[in-house]
N, CA, C and O atoms as CSV, one atom per row, in Angstrom:
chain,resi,resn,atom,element,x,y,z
A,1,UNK,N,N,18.609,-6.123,35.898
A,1,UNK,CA,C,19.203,-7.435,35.662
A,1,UNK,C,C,18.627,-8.019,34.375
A,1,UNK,O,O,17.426,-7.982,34.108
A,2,UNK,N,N,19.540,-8.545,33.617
A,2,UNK,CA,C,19.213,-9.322,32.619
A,2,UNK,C,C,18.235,-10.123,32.783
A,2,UNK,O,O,17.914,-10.295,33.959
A,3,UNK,N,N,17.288,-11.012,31.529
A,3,UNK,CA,C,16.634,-12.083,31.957
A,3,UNK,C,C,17.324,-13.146,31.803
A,3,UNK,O,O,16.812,-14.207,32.160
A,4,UNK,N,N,18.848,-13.139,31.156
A,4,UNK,CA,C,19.599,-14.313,31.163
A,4,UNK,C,C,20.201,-14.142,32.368
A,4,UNK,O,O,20.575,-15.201,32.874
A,5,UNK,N,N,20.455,-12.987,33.100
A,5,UNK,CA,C,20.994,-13.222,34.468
A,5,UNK,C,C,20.028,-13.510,35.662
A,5,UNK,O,O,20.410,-13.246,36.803
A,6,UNK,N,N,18.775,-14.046,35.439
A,6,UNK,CA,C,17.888,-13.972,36.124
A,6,UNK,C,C,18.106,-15.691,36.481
A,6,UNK,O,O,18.140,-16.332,37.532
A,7,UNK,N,N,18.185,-15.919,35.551
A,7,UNK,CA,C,18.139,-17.694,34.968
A,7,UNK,C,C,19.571,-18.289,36.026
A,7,UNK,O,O,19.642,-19.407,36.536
A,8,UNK,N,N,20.251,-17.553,36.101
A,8,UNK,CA,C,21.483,-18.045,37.087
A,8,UNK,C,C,21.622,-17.661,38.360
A,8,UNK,O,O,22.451,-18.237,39.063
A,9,UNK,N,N,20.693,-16.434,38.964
A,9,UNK,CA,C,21.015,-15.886,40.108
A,9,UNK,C,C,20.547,-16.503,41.209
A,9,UNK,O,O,20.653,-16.038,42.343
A,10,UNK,N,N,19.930,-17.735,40.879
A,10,UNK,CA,C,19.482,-18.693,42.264
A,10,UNK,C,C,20.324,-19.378,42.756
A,10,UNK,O,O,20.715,-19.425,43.922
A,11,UNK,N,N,20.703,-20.065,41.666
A,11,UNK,CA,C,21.986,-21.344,42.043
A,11,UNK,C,C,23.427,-20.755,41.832
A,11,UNK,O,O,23.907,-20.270,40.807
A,12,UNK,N,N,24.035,-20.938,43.168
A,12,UNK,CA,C,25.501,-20.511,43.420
A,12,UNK,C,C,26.715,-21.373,42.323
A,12,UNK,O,O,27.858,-21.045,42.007
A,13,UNK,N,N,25.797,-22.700,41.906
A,13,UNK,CA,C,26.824,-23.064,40.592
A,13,UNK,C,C,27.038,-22.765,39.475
A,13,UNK,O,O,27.728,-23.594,38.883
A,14,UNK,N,N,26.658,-21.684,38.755
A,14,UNK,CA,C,25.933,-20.927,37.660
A,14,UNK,C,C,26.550,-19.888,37.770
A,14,UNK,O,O,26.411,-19.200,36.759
A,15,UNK,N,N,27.495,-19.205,38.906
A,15,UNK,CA,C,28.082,-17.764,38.702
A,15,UNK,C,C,29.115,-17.571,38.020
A,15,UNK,O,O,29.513,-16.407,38.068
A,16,UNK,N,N,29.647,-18.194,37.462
A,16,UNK,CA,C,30.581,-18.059,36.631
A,16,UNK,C,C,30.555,-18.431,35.201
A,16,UNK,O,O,31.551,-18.684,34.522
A,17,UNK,N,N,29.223,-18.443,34.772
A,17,UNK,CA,C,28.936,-19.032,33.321
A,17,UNK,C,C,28.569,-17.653,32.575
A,17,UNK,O,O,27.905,-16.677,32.923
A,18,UNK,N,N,29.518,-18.091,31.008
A,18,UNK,CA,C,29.480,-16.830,30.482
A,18,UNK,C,C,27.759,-16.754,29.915
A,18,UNK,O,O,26.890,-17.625,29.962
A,19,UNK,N,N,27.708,-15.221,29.336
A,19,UNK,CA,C,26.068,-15.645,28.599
A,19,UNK,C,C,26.975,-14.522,27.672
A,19,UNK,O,O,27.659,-13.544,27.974
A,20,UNK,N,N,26.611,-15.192,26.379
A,20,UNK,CA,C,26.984,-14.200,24.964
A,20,UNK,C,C,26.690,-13.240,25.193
A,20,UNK,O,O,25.982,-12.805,26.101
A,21,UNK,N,N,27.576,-12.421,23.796
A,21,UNK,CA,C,26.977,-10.660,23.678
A,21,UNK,C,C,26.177,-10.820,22.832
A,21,UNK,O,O,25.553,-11.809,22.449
A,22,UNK,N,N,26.212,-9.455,22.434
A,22,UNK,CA,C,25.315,-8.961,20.858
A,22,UNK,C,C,25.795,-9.733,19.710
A,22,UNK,O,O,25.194,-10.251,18.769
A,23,UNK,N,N,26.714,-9.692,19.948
A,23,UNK,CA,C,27.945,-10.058,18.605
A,23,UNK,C,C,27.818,-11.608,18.447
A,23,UNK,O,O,27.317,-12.122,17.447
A,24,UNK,N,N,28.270,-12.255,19.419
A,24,UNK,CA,C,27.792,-13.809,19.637
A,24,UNK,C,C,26.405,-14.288,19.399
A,24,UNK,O,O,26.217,-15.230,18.630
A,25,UNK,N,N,25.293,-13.622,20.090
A,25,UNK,CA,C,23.942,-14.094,19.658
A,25,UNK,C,C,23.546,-13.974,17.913
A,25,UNK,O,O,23.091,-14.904,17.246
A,26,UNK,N,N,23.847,-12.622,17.418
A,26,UNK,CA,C,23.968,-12.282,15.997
A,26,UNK,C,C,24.687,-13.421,15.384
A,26,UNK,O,O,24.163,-13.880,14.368
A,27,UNK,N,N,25.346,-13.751,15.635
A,27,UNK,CA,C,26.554,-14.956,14.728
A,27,UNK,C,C,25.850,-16.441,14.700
A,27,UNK,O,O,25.734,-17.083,13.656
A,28,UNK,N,N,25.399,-16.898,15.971
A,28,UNK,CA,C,24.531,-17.802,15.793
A,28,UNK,C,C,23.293,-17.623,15.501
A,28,UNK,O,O,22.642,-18.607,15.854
A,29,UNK,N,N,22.590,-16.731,14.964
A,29,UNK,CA,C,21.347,-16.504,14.522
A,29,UNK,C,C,21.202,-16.365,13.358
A,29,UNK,O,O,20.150,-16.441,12.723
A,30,UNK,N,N,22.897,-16.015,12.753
A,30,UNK,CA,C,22.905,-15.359,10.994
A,30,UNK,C,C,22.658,-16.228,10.028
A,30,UNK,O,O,23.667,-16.333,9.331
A,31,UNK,N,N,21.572,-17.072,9.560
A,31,UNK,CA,C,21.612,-17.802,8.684
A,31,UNK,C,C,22.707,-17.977,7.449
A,31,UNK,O,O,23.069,-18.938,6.770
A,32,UNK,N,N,23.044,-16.613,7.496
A,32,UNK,CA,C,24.201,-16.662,6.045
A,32,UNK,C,C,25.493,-17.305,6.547
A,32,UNK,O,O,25.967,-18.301,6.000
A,33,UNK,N,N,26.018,-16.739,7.548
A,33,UNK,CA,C,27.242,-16.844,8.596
A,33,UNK,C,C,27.003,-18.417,8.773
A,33,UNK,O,O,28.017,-19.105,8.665
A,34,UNK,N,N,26.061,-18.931,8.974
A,34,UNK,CA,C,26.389,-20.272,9.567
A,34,UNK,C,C,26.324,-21.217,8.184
A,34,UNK,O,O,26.781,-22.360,8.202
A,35,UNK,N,N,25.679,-20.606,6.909
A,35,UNK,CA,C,25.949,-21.525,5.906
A,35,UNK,C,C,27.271,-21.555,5.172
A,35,UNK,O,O,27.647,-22.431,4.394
A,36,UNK,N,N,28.057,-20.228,5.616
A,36,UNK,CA,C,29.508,-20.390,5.221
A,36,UNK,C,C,30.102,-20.698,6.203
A,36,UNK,O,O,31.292,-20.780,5.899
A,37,UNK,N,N,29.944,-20.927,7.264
A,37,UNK,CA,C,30.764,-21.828,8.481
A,37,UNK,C,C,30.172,-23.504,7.909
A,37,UNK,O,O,30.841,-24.389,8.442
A,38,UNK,N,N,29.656,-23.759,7.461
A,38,UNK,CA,C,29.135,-25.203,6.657
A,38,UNK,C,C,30.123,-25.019,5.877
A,38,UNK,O,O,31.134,-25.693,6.073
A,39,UNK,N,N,30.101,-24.398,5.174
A,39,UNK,CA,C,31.052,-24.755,3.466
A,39,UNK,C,C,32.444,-24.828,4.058
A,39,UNK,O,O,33.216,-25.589,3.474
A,40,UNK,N,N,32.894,-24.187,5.091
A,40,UNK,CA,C,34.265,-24.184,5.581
A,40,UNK,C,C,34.951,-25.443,5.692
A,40,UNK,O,O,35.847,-26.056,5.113
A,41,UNK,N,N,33.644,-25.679,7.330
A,41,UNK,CA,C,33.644,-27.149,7.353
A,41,UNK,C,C,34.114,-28.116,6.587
A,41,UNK,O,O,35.214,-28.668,6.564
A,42,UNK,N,N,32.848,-28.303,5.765
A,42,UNK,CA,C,32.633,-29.398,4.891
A,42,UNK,C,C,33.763,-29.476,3.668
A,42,UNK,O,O,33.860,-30.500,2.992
A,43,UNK,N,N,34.687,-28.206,3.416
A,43,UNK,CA,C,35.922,-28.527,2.812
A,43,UNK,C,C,37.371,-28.853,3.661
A,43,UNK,O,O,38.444,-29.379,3.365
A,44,UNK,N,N,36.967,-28.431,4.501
A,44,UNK,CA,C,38.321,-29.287,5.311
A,44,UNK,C,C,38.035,-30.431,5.928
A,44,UNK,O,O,38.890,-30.897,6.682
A,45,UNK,N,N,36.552,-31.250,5.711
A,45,UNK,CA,C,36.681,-32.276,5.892
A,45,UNK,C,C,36.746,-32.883,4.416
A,45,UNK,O,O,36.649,-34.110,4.446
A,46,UNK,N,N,36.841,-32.520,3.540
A,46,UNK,CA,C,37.179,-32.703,2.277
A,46,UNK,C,C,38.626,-33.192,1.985
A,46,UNK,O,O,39.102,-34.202,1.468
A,47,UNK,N,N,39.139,-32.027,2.545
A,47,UNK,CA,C,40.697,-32.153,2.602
A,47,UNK,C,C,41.638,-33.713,3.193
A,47,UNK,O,O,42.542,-34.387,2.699
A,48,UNK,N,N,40.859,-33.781,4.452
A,48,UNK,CA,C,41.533,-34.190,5.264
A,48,UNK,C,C,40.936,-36.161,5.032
A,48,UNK,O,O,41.631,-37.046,5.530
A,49,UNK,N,N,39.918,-36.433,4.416
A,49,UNK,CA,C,39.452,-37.554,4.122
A,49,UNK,C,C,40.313,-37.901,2.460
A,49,UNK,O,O,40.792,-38.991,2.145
A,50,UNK,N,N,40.311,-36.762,1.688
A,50,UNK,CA,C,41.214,-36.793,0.289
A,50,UNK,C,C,42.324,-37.479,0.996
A,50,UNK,O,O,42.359,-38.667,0.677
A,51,UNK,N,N,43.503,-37.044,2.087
A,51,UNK,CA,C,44.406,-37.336,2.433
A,51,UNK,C,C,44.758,-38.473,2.843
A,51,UNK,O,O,45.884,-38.897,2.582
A,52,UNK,N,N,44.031,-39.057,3.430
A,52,UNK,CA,C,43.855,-40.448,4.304
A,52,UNK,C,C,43.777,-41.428,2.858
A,52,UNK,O,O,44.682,-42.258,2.778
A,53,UNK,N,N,42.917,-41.405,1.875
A,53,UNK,CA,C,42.739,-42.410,0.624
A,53,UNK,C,C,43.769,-41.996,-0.491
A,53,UNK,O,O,43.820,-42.623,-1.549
């Protein structure tokens, strides 16, 4: 058993909660990945504030 499945196997309200993969933990850990998920961001809120003024 996982130690993230360890963390849920007491409480019967917890069985249905996902826990990331490899792929998911990697993505939030990637410093690079999350500074171009910033720049993404921060131009479509660019966009969308340009629009409004």
């Amino acid at each position: 058993m996982k130690h993230e499945e360890k963390n849920f196997a007491k409480s019967r309200d917890f069985n249905l909660t996902m826990i990331p993969g490899k792929f998911a933990r990697a993505m939030r850990t990637c410093v690079i990945y999350q500074f171009l998920r910033f720049l993404v961001i921060n131009i479509k809120m660019l966009i969308v504030v340009s629009k409004s003024h």
